[in-house]
C-alpha positions as CSV (number, residue, x, y, z in Angstrom):
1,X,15.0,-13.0,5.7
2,X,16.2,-12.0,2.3
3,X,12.5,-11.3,1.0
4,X,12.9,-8.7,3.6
5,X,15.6,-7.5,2.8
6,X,14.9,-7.0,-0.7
7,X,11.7,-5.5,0.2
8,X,12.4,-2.9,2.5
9,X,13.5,-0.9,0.8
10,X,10.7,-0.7,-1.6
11,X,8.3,-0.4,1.6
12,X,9.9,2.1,3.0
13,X,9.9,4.2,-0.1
14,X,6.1,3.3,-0.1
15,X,5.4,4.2,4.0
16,X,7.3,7.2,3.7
17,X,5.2,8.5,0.4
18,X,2.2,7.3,2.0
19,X,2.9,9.2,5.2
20,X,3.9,12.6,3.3
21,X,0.9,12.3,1.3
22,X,-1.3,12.0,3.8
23,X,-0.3,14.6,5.6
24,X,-0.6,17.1,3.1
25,X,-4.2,16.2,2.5
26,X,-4.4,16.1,6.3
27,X,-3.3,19.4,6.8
28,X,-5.4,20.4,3.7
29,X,-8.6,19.0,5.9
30,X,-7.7,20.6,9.2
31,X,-8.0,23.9,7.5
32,X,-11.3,22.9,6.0
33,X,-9.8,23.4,2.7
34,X,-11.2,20.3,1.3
35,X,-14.6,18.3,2.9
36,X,-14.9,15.4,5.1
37,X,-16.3,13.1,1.9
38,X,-13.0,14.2,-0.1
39,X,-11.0,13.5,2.3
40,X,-12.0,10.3,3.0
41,X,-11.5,9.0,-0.4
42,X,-8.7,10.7,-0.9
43,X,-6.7,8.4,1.6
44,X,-8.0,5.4,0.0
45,X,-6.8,6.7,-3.4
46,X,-3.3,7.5,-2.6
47,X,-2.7,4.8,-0.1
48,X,-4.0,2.4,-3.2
49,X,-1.8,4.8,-5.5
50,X,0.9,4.1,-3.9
51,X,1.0,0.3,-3.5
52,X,-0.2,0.4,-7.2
53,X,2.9,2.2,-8.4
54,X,5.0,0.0,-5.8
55,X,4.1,-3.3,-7.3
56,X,4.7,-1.6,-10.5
57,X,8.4,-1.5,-10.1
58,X,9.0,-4.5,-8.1
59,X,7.1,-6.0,-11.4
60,X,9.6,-4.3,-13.8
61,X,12.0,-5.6,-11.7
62,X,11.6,-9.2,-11.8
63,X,12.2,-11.4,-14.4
64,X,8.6,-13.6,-14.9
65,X,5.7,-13.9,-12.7
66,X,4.9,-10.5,-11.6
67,X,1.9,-11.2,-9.8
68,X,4.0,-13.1,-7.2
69,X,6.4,-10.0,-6.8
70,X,2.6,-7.9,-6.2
71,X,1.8,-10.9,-4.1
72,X,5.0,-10.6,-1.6
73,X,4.8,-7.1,-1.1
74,X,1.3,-7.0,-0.2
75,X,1.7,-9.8,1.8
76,X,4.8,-7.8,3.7
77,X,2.0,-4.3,4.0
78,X,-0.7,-6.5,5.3
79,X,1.8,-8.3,7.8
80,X,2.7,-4.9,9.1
81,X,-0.5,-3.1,8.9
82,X,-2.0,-6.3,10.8
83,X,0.9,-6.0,13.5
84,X,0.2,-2.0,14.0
85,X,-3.5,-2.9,14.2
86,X,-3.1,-5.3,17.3
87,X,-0.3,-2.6,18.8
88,X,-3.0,-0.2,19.0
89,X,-5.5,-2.9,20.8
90,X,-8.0,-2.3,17.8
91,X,-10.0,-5.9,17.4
92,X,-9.5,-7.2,13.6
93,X,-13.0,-6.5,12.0
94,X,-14.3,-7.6,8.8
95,X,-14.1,-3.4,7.3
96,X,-10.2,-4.1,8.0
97,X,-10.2,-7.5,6.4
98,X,-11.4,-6.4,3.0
99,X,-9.4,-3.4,3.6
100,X,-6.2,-5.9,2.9
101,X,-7.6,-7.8,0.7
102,X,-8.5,-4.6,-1.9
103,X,-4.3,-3.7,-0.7
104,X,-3.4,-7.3,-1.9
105,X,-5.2,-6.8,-5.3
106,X,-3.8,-3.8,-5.6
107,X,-0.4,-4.7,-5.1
108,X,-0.7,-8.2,-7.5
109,X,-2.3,-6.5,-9.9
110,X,0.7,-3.5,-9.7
111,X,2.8,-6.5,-10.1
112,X,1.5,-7.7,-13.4
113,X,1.3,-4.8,-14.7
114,X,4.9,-4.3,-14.0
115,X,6.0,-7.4,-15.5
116,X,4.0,-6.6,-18.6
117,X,5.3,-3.1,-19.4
118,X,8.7,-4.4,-19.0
């Protein structure tokens, strides 16, 4: 319960980022300002951005072992990405899978480098 505690906040500051984000680029691609192709990896770079610069801070944050800091909040994102995946009756494929995992990496390595700059 505490882990969640001291994590939410951190996620939510990370949803809520994500969510702006993508809606500008979003809006941005409805009015076929931007193509289909940019688009596309623009949502992978700022969803990854953002769990980068997350793990960052919770890495500054801690006082040794950063990659378990990166480790705990991409275990939390996965958790909750995993739980809206099976709200939305969408089966659990393998693109998904290595979806997380590249979010877990992201977040561990956010982590060390966190721990590192401090």
């Amino acid at each position: 319960m505490e882990i969640i505690k001291k994590y939410s906040f951190r996620f939510l500051y990370t949803i809520l980022s994500i969510t702006v984000s993508l809606l500008i680029i979003t809006i941005l691609y409805h009015f076929n300002l931007i193509s289909s192709n940019i688009y596309q990896a623009l949502k992978l770079i700022i969803l990854l951005g953002n769990i980068l610069v997350s793990g960052i801070i919770l890495g500054k944050k801690a006082n040794s072992k950063g990659y378990l800091e990166g480790l705990k909040l991409g275990t939390f994102i996965i958790i909750v990405f995993t739980l809206l995946t099976l709200l939305t009756n969408e089966s659990l494929k393998l693109k998904i899978l290595l979806y997380d995992l590249i979010i877990l990496t992201t977040a561990i390595l956010g982590g060390m480098i966190g721990i590192n700059k401090k």
